[in-house]
PyMOL Python script that loads the backbone (N, CA, C, O; Angstrom):
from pymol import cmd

cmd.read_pdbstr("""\
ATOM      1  N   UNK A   1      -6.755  12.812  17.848  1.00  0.00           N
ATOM      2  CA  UNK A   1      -5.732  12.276  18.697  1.00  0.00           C
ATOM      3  C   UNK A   1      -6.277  11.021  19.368  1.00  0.00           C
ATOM      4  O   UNK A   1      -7.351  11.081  19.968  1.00  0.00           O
ATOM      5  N   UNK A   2      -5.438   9.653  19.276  1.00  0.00           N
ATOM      6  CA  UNK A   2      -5.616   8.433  20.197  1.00  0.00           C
ATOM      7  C   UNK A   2      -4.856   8.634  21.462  1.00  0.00           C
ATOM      8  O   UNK A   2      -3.988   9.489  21.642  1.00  0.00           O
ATOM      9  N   UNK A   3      -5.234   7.844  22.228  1.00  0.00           N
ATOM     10  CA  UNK A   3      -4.706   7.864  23.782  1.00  0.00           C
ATOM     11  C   UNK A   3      -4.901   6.255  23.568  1.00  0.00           C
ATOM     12  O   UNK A   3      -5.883   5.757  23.017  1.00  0.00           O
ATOM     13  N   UNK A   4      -3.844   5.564  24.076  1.00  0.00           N
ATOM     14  CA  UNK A   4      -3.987   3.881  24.191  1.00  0.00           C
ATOM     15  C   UNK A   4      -3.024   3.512  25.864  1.00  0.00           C
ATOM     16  O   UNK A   4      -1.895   3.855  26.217  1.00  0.00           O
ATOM     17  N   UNK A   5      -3.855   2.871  26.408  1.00  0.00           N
ATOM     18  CA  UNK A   5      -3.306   2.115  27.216  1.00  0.00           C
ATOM     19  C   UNK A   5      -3.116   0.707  27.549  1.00  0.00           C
ATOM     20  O   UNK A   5      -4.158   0.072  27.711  1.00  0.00           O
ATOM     21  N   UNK A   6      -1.918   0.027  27.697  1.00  0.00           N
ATOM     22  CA  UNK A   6      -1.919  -1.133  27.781  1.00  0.00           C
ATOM     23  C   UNK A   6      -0.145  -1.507  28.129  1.00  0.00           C
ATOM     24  O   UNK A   6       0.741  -0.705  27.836  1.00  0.00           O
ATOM     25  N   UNK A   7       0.068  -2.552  28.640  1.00  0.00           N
ATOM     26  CA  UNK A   7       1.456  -3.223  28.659  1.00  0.00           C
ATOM     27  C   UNK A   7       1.865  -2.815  27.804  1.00  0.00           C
ATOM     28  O   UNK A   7       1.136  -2.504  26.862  1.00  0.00           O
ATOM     29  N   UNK A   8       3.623  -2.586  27.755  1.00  0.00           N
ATOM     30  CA  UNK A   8       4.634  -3.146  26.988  1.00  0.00           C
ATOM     31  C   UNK A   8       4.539  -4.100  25.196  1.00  0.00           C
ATOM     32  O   UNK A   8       4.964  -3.887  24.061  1.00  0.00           O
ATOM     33  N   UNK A   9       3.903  -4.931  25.737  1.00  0.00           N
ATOM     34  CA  UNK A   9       3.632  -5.888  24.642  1.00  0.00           C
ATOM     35  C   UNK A   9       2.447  -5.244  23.730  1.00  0.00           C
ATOM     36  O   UNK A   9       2.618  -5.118  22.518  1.00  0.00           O
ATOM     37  N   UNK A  10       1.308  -4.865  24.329  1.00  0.00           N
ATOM     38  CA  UNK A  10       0.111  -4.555  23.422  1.00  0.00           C
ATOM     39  C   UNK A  10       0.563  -3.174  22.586  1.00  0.00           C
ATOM     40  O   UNK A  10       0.246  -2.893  21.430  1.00  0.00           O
ATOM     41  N   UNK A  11       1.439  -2.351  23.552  1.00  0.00           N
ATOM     42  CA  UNK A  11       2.134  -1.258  22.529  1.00  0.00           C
ATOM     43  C   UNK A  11       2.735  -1.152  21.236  1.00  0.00           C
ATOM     44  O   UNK A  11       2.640  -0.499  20.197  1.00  0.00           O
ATOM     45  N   UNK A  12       3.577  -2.335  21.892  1.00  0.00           N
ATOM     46  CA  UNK A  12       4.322  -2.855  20.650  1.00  0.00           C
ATOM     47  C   UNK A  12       3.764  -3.198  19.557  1.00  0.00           C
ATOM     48  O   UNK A  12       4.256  -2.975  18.451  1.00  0.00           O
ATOM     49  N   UNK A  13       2.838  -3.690  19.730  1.00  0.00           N
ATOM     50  CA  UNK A  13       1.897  -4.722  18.748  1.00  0.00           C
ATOM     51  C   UNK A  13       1.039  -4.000  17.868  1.00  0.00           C
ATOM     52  O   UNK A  13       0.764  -4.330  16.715  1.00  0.00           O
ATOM     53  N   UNK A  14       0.459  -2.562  18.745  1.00  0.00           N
ATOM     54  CA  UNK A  14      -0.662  -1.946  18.001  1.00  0.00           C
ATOM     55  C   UNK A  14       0.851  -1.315  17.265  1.00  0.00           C
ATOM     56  O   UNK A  14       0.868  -1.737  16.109  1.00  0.00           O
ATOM     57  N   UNK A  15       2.034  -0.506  17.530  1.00  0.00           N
ATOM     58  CA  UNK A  15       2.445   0.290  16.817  1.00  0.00           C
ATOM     59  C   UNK A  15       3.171  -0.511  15.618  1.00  0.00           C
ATOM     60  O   UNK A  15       3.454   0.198  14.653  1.00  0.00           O
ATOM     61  N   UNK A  16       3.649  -2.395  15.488  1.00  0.00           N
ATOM     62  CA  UNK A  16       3.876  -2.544  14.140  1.00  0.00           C
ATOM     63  C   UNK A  16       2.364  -2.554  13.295  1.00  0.00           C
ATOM     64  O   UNK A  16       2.346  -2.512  12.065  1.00  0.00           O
ATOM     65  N   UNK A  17       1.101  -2.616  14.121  1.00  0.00           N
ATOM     66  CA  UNK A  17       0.236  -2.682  12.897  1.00  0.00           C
ATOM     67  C   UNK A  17      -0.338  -1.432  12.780  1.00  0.00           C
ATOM     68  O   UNK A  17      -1.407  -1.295  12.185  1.00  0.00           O
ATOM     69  N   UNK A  18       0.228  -0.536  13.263  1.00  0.00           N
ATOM     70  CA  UNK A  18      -0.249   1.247  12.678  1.00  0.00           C
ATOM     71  C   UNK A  18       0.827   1.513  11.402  1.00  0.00           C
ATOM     72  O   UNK A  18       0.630   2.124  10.352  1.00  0.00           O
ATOM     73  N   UNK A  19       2.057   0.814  11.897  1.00  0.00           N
ATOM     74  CA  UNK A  19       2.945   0.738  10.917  1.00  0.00           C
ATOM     75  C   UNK A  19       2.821   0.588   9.491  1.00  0.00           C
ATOM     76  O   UNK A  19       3.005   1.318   8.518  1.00  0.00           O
ATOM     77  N   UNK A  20       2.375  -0.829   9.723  1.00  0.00           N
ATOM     78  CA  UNK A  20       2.023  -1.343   8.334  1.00  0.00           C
ATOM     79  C   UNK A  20       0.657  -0.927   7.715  1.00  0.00           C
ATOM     80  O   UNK A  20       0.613  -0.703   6.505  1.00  0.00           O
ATOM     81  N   UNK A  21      -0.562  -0.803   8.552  1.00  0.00           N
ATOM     82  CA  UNK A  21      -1.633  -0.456   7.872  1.00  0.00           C
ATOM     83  C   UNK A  21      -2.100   1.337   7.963  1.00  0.00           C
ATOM     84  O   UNK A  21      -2.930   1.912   7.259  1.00  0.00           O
ATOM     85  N   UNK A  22      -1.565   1.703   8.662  1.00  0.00           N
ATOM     86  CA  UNK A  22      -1.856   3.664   8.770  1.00  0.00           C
ATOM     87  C   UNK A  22      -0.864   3.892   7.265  1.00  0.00           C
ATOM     88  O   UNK A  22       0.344   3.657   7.251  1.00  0.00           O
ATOM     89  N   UNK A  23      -1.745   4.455   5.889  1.00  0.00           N
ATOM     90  CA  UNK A  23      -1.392   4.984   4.937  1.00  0.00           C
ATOM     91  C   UNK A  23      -1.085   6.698   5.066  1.00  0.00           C
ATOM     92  O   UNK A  23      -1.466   7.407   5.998  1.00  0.00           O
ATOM     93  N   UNK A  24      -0.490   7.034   4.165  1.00  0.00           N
ATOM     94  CA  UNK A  24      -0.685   8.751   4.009  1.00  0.00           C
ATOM     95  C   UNK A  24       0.615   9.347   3.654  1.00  0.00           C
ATOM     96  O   UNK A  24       1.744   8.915   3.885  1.00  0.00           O
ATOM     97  N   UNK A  25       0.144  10.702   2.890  1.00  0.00           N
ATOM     98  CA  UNK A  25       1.528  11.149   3.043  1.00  0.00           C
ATOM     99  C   UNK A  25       1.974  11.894   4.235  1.00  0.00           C
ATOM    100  O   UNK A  25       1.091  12.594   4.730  1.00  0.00           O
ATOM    101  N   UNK A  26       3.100  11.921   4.809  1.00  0.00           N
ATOM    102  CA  UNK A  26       3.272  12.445   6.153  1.00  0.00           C
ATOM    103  C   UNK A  26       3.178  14.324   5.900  1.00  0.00           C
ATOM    104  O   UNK A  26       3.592  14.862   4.873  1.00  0.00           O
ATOM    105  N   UNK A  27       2.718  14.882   6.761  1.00  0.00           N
ATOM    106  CA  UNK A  27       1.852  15.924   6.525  1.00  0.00           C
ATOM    107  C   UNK A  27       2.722  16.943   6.238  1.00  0.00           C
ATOM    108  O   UNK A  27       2.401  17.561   5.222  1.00  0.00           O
ATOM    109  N   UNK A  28       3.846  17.380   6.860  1.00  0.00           N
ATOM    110  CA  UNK A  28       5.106  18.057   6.285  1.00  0.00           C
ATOM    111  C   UNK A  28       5.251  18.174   5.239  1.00  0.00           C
ATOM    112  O   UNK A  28       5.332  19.313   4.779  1.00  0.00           O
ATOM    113  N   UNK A  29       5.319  17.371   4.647  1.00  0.00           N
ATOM    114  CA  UNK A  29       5.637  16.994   2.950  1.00  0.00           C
ATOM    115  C   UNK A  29       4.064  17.429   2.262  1.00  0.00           C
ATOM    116  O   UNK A  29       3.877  18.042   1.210  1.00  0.00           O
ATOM    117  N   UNK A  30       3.321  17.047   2.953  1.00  0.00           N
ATOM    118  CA  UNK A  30       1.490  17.257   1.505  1.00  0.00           C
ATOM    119  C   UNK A  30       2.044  18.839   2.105  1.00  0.00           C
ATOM    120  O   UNK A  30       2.570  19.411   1.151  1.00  0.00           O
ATOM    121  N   UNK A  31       2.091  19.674   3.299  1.00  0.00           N
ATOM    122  CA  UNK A  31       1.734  21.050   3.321  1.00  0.00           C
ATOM    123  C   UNK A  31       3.154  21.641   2.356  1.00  0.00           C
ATOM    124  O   UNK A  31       3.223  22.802   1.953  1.00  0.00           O
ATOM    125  N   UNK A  32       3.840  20.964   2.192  1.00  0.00           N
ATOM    126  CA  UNK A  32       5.505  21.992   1.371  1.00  0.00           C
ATOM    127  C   UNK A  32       4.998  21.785   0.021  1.00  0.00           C
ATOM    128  O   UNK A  32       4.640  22.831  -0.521  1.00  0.00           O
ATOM    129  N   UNK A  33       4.840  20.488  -0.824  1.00  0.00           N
ATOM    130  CA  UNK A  33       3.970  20.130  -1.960  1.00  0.00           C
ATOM    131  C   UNK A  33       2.773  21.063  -2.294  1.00  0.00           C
ATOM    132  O   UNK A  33       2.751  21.827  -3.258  1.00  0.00           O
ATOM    133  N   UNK A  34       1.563  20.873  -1.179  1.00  0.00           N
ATOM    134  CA  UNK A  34       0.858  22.048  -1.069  1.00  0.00           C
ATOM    135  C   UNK A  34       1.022  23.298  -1.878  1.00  0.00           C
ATOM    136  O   UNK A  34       0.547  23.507  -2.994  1.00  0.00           O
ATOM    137  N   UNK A  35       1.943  24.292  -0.978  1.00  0.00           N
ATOM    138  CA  UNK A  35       2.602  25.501  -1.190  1.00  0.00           C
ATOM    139  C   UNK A  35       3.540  25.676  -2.526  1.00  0.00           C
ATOM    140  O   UNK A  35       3.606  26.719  -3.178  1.00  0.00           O
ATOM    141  N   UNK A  36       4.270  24.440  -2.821  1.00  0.00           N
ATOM    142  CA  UNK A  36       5.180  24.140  -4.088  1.00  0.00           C
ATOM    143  C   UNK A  36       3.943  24.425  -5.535  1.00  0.00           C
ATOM    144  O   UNK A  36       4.162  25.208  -6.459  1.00  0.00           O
ATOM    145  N   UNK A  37       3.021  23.800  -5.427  1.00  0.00           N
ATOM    146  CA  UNK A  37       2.027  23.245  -6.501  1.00  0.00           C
ATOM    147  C   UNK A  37       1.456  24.861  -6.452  1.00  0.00           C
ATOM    148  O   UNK A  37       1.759  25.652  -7.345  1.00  0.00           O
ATOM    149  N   UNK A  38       0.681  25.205  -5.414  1.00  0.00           N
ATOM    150  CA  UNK A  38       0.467  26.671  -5.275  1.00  0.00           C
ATOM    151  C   UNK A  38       1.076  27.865  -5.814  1.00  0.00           C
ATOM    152  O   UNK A  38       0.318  28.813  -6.021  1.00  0.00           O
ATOM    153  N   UNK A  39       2.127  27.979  -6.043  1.00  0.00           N
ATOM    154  CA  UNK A  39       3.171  28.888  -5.979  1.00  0.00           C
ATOM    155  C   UNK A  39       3.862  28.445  -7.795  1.00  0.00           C
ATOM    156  O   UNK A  39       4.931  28.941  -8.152  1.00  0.00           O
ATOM    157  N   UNK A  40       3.338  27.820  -8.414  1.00  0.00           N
ATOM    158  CA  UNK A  40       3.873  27.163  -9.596  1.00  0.00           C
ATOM    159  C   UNK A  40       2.787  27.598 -10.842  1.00  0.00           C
ATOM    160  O   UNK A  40       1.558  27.642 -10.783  1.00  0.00           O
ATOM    161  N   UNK A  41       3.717  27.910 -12.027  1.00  0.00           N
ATOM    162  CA  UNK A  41       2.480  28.327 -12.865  1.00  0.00           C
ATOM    163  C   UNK A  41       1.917  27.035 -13.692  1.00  0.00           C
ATOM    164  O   UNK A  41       2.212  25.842 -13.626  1.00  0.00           O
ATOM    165  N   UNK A  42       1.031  27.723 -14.458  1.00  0.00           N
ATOM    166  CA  UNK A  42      -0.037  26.549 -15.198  1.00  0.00           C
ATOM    167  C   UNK A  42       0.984  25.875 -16.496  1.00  0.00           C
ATOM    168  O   UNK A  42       0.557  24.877 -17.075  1.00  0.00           O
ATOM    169  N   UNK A  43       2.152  26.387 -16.854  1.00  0.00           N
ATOM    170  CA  UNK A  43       2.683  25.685 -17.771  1.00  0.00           C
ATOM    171  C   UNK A  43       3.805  24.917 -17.127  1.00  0.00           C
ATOM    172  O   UNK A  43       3.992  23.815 -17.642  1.00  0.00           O
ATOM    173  N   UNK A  44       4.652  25.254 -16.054  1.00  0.00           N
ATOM    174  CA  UNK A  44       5.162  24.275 -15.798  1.00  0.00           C
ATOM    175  C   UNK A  44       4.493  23.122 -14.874  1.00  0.00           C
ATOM    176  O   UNK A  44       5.101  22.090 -14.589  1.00  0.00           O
ATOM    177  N   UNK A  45       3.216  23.400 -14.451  1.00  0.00           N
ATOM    178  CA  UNK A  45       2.589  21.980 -13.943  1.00  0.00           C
ATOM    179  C   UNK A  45       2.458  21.004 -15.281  1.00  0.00           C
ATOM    180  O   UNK A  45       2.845  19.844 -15.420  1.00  0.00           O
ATOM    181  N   UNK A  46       1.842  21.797 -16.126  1.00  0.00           N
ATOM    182  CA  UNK A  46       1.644  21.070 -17.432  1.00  0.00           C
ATOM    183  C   UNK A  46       3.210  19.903 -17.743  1.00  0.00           C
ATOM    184  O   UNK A  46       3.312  18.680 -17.837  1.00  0.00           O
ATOM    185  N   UNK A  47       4.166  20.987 -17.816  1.00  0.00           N
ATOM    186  CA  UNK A  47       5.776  20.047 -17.853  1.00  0.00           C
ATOM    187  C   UNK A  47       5.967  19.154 -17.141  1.00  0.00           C
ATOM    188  O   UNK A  47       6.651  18.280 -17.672  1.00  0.00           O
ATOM    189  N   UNK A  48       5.596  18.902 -15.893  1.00  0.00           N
ATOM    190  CA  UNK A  48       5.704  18.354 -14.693  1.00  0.00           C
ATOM    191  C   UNK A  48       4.620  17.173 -15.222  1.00  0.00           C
ATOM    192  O   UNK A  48       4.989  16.028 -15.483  1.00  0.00           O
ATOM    193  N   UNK A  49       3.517  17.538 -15.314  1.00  0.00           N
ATOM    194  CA  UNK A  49       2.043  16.456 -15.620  1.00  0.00           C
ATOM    195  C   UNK A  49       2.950  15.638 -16.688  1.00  0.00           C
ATOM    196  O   UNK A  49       2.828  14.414 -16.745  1.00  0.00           O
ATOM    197  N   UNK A  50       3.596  16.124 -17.289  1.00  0.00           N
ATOM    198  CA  UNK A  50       3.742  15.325 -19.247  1.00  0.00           C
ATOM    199  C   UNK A  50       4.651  14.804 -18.676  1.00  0.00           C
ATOM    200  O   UNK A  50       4.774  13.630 -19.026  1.00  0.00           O
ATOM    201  N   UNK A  51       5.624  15.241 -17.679  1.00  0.00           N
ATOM    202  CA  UNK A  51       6.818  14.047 -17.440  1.00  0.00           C
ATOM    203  C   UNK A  51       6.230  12.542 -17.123  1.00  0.00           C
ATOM    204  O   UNK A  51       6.326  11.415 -17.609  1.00  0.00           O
ATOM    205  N   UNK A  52       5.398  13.348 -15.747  1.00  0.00           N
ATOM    206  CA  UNK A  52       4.748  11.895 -15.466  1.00  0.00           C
ATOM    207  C   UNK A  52       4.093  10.556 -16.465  1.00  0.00           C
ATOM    208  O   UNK A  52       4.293   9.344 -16.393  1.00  0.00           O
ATOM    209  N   UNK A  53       3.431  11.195 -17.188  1.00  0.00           N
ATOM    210  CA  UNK A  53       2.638  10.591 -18.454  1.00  0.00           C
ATOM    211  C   UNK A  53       3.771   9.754 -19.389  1.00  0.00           C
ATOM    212  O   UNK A  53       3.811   8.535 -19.560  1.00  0.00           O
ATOM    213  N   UNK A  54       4.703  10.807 -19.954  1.00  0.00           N
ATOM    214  CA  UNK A  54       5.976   9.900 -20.300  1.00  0.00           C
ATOM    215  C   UNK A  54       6.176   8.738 -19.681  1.00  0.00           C
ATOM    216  O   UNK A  54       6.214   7.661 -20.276  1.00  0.00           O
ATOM    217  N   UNK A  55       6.339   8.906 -18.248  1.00  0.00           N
ATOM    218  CA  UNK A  55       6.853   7.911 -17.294  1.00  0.00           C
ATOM    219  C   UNK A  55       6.188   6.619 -17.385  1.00  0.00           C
ATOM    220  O   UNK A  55       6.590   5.455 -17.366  1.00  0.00           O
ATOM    221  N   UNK A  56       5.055   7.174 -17.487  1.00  0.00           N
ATOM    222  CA  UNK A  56       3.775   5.796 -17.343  1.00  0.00           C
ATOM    223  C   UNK A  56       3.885   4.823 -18.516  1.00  0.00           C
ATOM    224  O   UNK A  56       3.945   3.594 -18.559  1.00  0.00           O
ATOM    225  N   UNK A  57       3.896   6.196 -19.865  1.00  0.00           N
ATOM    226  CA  UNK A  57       3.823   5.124 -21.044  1.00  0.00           C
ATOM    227  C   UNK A  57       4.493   4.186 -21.545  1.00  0.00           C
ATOM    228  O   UNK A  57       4.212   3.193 -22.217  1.00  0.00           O
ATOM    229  N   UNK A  58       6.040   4.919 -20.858  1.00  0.00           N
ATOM    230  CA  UNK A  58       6.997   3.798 -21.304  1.00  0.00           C
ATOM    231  C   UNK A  58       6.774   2.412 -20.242  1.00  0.00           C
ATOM    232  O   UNK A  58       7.140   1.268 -20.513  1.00  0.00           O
ATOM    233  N   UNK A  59       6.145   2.808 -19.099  1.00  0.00           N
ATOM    234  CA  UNK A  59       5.675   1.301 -18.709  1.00  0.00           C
ATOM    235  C   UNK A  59       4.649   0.776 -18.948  1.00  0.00           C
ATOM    236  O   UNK A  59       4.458  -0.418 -18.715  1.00  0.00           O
ATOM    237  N   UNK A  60       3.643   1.674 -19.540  1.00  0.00           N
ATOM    238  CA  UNK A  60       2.523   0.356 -20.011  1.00  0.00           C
ATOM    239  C   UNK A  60       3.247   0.093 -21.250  1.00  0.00           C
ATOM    240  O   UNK A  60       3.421  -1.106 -21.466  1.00  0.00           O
ATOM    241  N   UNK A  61       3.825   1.086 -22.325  1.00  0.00           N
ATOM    242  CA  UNK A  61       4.502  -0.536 -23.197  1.00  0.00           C
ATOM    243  C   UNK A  61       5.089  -0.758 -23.339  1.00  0.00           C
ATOM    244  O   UNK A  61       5.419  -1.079 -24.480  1.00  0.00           O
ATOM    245  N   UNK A  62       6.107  -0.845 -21.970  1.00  0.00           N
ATOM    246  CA  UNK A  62       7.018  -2.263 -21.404  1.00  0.00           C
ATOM    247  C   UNK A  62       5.908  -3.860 -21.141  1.00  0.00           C
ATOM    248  O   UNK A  62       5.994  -5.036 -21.495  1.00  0.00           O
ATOM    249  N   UNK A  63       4.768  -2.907 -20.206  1.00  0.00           N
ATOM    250  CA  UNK A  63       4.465  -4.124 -19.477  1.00  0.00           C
ATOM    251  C   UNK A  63       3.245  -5.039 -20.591  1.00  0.00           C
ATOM    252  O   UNK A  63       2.781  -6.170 -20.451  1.00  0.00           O
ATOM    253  N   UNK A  64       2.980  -3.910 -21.785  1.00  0.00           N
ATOM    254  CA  UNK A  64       2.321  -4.488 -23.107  1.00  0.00           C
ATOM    255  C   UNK A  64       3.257  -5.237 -23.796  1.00  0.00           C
ATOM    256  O   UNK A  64       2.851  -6.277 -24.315  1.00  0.00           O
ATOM    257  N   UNK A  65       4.657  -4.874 -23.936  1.00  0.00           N
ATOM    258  CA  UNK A  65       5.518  -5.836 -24.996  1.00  0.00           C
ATOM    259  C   UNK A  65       5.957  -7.446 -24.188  1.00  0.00           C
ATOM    260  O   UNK A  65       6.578  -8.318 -24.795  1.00  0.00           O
ATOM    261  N   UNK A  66       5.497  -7.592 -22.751  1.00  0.00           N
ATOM    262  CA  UNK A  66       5.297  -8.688 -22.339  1.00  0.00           C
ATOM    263  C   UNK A  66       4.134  -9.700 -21.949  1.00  0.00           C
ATOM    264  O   UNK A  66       3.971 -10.686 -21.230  1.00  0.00           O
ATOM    265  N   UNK A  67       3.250  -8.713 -23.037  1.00  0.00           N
ATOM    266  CA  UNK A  67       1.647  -9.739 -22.898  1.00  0.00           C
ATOM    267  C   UNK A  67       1.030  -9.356 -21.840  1.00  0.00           C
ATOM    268  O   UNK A  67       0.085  -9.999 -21.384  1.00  0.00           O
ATOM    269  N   UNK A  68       1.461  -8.297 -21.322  1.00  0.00           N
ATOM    270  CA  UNK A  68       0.052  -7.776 -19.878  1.00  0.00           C
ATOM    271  C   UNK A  68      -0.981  -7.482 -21.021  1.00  0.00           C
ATOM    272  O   UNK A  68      -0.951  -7.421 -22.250  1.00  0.00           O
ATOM    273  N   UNK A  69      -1.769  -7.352 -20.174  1.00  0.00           N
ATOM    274  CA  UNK A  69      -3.631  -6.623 -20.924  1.00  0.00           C
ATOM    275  C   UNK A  69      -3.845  -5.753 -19.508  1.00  0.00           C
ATOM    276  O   UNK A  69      -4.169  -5.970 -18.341  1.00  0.00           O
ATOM    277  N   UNK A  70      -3.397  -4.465 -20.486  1.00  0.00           N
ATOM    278  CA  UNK A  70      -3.905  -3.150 -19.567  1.00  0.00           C
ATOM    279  C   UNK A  70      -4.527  -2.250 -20.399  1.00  0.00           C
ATOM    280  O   UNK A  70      -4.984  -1.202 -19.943  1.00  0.00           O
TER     281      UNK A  70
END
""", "prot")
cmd.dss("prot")
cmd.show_as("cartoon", "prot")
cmd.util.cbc("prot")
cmd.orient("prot")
């Protein structure tokens, strides 16, 4: 936990740049995901994994049929 003190203005200021630079997934969501992934068997993660992979390939060769080098 932070504790910050300061004016009006310095508040403001630190909270657009916690904004923009504090990454993560918000923790609600990793602990339900968590429990989801937990609670799921080994073949439909597998279904789930291969969707993703699908997903990817058709963009690396999208982004190959326009001359990227990946």
């Amino acid at each position: 936990m932070v504790f910050v003190v300061a004016n009006a203005v310095g508040i403001k200021g630190l909270v657009q740049v916690k904004t923009n630079v504090d990454s993560g997934v918000f923790k609600a969501l990793e602990t339900c995901a968590i429990a989801a992934y937990s609670n799921t068997t080994e073949t439909k993660l597998q279904a789930i994994m291969s969707a993703y992979q699908n997903r990817r390939d058709i963009i690396l060769n999208g982004l190959q049929s326009l001359g990227w080098s990946i």
